[in-house]
N, C-alpha and C positions, 0 to 999 in steps of 0.2 A: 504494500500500500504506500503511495509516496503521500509523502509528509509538509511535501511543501505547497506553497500557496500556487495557484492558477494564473491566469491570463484573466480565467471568468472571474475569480477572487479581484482581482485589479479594477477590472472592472464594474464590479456591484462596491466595491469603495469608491470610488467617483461615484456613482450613480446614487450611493449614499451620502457622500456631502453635496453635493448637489440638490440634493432634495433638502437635508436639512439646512444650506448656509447655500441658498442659490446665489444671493445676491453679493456675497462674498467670494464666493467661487469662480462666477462671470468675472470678479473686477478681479483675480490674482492668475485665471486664464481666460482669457477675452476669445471667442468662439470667431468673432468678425473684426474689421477694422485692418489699422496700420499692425496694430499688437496684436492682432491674431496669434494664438499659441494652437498648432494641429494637436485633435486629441492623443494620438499614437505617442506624440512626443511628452504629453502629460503621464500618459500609461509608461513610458520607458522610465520617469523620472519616479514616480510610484515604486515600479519594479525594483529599483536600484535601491530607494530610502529603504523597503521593508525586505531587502536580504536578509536571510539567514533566519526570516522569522515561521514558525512552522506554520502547519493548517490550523491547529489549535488554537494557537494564542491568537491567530489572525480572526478565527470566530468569537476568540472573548474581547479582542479589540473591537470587531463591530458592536455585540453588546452594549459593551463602556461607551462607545461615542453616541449607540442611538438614545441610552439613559442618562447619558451625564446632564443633558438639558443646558450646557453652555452655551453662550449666548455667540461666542464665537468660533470663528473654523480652525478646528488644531492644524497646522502644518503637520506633513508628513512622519517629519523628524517625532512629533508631539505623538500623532498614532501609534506610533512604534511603540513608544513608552507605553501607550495603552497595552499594547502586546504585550509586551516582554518583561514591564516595570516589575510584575509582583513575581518574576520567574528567576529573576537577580539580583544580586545585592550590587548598589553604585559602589564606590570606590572607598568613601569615606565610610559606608556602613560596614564593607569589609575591613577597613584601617583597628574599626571598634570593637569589631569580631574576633580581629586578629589579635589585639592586646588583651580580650578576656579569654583568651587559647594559653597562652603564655605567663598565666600568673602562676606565683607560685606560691605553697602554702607549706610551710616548716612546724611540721611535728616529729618525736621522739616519737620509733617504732619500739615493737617489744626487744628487739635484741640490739641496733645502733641507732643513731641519729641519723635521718637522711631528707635531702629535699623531696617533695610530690609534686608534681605538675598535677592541677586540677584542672581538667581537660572540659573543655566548649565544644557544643557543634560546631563545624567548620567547613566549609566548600571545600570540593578541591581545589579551585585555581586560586582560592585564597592560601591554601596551607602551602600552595607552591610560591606564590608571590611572597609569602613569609618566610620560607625555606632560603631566597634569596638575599636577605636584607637580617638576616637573623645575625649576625655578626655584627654587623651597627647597633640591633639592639645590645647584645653583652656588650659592646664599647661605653653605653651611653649618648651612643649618636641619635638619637629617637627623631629629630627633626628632620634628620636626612634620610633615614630607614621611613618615615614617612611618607617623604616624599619621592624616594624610589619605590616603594612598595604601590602607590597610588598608580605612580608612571606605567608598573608591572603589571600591575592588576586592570587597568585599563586595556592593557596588550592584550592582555592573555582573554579579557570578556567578548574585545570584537572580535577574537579570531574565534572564539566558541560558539558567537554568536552567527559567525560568518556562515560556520559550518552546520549550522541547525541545530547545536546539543542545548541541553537541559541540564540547568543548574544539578549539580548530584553533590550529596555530602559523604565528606572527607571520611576513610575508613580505619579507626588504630591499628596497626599491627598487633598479630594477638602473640603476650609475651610468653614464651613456657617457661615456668618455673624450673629451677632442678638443683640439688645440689650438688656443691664442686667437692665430691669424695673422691678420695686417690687410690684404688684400686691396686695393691699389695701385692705379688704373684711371690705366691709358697710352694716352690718345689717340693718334689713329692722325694722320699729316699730312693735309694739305688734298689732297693731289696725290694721295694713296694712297685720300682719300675718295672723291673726282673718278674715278678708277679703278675703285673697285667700284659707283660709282653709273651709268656708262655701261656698265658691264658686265650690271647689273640690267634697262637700257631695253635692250639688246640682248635679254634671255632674255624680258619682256613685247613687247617688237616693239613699244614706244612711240617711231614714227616720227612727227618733223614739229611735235614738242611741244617747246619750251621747259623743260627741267628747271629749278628752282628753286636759287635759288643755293645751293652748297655752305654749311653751318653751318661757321665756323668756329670750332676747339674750344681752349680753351687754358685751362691747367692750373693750379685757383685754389689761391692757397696756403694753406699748411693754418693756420688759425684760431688764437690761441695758447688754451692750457686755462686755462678759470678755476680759478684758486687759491683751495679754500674753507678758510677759518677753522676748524680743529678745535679750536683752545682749547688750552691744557696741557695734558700729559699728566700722567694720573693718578697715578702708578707714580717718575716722574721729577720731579714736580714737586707732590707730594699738596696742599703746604699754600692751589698756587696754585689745582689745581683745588677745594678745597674752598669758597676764596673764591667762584669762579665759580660754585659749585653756589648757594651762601646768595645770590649774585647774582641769579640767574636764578630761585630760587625753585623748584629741583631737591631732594630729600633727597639727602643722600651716602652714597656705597656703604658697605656695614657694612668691607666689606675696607680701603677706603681710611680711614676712620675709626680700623678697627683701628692701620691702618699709620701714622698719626698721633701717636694715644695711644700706642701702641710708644716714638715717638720722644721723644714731650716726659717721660715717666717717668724 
């Protein structure tokens, strides 16, 4: 079944403002005259404003326009939004959506301390417009993660919209639990080997043969871990990790900077 709007859909919306905003309609496409506008090239300009919009929403847009009782003719652009308004979130509602995705809420679990994301419904092409800009928010950057987030999310709405889809919301990853146990391997003895090994030539009926000697198994000791070098810590120690940062020819975190400048003032 296609999903998208018609030629005749194009059609009965002219013939719908037309009826209801004659007199506005004549004066914005003039039928006769010097300013004559051909209807085909009305119907192309139609066509174009309500890309991407389905059958559906095209039949709740007629609805909305023949109820709304406005006194004036919406522009094209305006229909649309009839369409599609209650099917998306603008830019700014996603900006709002996005920061109640991301808060965070600090409680003591039963065995450590640890932070909870307390998770919001969320679009998908919002969690991905966020996915991009999520590193300015830990910065602190929020006016500028704003504002690329808006830029992003604008992208990413006309192109969904270009293509016909529908809003869908974002799906969590589902996490499995498990725990991190380290599994032991306990060798069995020589004698108990020796035992299941002629118990094996009993069940193949390998009579007359020479079994190969028993492997004997013994149990290597475990390795010691290497110790890697993490450097100073940031937090504990600012002024040495910043040293290391100019060291090594790293920029320094704006927070640890901050927390610097804090101190020597």
């Amino acid at each position: 079944m296609n999903n998208q709007i018609t030629q005749n859909d194009i059609q009965f919306l002219i013939a719908t403002l037309r009826t209801l905003y004659a007199s506005q309609f004549n004066k914005n496409f003039p039928s006769e005259g010097a300013n004559a506008i051909p209807m085909s090239m009305v119907e192309s300009i139609v066509g174009n404003a309500l890309t991407g919009v389905t059958k559906y929403q095209f039949d709740r847009g007629i609805v909305l326009l023949s109820t709304s009782g406005k006194k004036y003719m919406p522009s094209f652009a305006e229909f649309k939004e009839l369409c599609v308004g209650q099917d998306w979130w603008n830019a700014q509602k996603a900006w709002v959506k996005a920061c109640d995705y991301t808060k965070i809420t600090k409680h003591k679990a039963v065995e450590i301390e640890k932070d909870v994301y307390q998770f919001q419904e969320i679009t998908t092409i919002t969690k991905f417009a966020l996915d991009q800009v999520m590193l300015l928010i830990t910065d602190g950057e929020m006016h500028e993660a704003k504002r690329q987030f808006i830029r992003l999310y604008e992208e990413y709405l006309a192109e969904a919209q270009l293509k016909g889809r529908v809003q869908e919301w974002y799906q969590e990853p589902i996490l499995l639990a498990h725990k991190n146990e380290q599994k032991v391997h306990k060798p069995v003895s020589n004698v108990e080997a020796q035992k299941h090994l002629n118990s094996l030539m009993q069940r193949l009926k390998i009579n007359g043969r020479k079994p190969a000697p028993v492997q004997k198994l013994q149990a290597k000791e475990k390795e010691p871990e290497l110790i890697k070098e993490l450097g100073p810590d940031p937090f504990d120690n600012p002024y040495e990790y910043a040293e290391m940062c100019r060291r090594e020819g790293m920029p320094i975190p704006k927070n640890i900077q901050r927390l610097i400048d804090g101190a020597t003032q």
